[in-house]
C-alpha positions in Angstrom: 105.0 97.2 109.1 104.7 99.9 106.8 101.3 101.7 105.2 101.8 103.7 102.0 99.0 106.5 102.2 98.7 107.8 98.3 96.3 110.1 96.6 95.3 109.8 93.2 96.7 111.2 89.6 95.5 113.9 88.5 92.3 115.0 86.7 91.0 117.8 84.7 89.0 118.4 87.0 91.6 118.7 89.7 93.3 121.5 87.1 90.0 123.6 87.1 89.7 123.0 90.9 86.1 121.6 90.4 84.6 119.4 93.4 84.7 115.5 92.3 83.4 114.1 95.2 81.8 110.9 93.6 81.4 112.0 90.5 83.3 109.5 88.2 86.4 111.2 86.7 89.2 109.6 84.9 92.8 110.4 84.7 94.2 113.1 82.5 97.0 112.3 79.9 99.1 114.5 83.0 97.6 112.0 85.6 98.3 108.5 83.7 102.0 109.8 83.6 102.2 110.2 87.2 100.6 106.9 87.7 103.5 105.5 86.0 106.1 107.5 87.6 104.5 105.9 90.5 105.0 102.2 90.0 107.9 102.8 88.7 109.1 103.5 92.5 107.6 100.8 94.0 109.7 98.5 91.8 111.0 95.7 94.3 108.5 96.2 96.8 106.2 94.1 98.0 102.7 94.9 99.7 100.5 92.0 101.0 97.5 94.4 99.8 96.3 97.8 97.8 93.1 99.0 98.8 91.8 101.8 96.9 88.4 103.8 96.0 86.5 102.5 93.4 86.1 105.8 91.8 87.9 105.1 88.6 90.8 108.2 89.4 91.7 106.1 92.5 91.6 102.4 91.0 93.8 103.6 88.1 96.5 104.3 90.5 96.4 101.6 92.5 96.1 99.3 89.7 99.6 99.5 88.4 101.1 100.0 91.8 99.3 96.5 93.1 100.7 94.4 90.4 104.6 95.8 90.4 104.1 94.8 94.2 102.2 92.1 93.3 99.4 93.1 96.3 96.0 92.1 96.1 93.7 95.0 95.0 90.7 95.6 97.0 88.3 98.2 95.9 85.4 99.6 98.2 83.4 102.8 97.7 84.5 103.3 101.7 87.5 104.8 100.5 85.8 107.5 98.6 86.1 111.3 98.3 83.2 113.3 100.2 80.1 113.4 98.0 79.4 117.2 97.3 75.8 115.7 95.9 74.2 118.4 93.9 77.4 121.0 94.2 79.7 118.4 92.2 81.3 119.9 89.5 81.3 123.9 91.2 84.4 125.2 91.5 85.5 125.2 95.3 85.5 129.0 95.6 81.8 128.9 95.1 81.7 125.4 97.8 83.6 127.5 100.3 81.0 130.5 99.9 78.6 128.6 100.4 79.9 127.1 103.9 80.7 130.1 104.8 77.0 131.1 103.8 75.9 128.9 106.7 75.3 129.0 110.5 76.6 125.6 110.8 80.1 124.6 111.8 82.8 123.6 108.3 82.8 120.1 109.6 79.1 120.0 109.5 77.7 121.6 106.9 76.0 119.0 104.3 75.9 120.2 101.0 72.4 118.8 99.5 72.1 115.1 98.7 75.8 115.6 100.1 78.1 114.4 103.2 79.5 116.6 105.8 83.4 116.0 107.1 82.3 114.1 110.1 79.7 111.5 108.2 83.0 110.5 106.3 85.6 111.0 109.1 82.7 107.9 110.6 82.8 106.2 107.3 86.6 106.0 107.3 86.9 105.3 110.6 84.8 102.4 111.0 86.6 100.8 107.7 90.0 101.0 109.2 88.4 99.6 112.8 88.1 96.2 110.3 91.2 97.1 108.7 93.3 93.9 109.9 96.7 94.9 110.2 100.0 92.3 110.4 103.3 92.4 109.7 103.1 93.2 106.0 103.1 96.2 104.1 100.2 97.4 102.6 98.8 100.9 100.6 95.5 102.7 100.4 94.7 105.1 97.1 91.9 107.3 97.9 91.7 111.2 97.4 92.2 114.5 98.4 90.1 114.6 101.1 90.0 111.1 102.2 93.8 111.2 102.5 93.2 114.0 105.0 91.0 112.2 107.1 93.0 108.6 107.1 96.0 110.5 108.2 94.5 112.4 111.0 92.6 108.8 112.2 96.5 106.7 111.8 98.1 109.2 114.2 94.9 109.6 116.6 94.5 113.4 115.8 91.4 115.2 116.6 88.9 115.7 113.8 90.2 119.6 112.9 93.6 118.0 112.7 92.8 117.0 109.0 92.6 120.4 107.8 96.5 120.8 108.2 97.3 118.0 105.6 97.5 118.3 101.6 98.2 115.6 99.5 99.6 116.2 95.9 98.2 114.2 93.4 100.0 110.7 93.4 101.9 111.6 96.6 102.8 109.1 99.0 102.8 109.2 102.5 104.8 107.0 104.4 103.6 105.6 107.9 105.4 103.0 110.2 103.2 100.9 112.9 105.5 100.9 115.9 105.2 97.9 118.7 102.3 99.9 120.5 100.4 99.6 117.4 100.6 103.3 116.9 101.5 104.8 113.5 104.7 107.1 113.8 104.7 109.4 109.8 108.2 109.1 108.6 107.3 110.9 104.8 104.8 113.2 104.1 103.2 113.7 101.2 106.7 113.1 98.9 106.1 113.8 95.5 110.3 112.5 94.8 108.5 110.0 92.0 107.7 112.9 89.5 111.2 114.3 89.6 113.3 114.2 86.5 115.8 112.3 87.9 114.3 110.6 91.0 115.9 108.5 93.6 115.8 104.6 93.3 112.1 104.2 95.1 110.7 104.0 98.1 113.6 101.8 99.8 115.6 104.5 100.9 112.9 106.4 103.5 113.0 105.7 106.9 
């Protein structure tokens, strides 16, 4: 069984390196391009399922990529970016001051009306707990952020463990679930799609 981990395309927001959290914000012209490149690479694959963010960045790039792999698309506001509540929309050299600003620990400062890392490493953690995993293959669209956190809770890593990944926007992380049910990462984080001459899909990893 194979699990696709993908972030989202990009946003102007993403350019100016503003905080989205949930804030609603749609793809750029840039973004809906990569969204195609993307589907375009799953040609000839087939997922039992696509679950994505709701946030409309998210469900724009799993739309296309659920019907070329003709997956059902399930969207859940589970799946979504850490609200930054009333700092939404600063740029993130401001958010980092102000965690720094703090006595409390990066992984549990709550911006105001925001999350902290470790109310949506829960929140991730107990949607993937009903996650019901078979034999099929499957991908989840979220963001930035979320991506992180997934990855980290796939492989069993400690919480800190997140802050070592980056996800591109529309890259596409490429997890097998081995006999012991464990998750063993054969591609990280491949951005081969938006290449001007890319290989033929996914087919050829691992």
């Amino acid at each position: 069984m194979r699990l696709f981990l993908i972030r989202h395309g990009q946003t102007e927001w993403n350019v100016a390196r503003l905080a989205q959290g949930h804030s609603d914000i749609p793809l750029d012209e840039i973004g809906e391009d990569q969204v195609r490149r993307l589907a375009n690479a799953f040609q000839g694959r087939r997922f039992s399922h696509v679950f994505t963010s709701d946030l409309k960045r998210s469900y724009k790039t799993a739309e296309p990529l659920a019907e070329v792999t003709r997956a059902e698309l399930v969207a859940t506001a589970e799946l979504r970016e850490r609200s930054f509540g009333e700092w939404e929309g600063k740029p993130y050299e401001a958010i980092r001051a102000g965690v720094l600003a703090s006595a409390r620990p990066s992984h549990e400062f709550v911006p105001p009306g925001g999350e902290s890392m470790v109310t949506v490493r829960e929140r991730l953690q107990a949607w993937l707990q009903r996650l019901e995993l078979g034999h099929e293959n499957l991908a989840i669209v979220s963001h930035g952020g979320s991506c992180s956190v997934l990855l980290a809770l796939l492989l069993k890593a400690g919480p800190e463990a997140s802050r070592a990944f980056s996800f591109a926007n529309t890259g596409v992380t490429e997890l097998h679930r081995m006999d012991d049910g464990h998750f063993r990462m054969v591609n990280y984080n491949s951005t081969e799609h938006l290449q001007e001459d890319p290989r033929e899909g996914f087919g050829v990893i691992g």
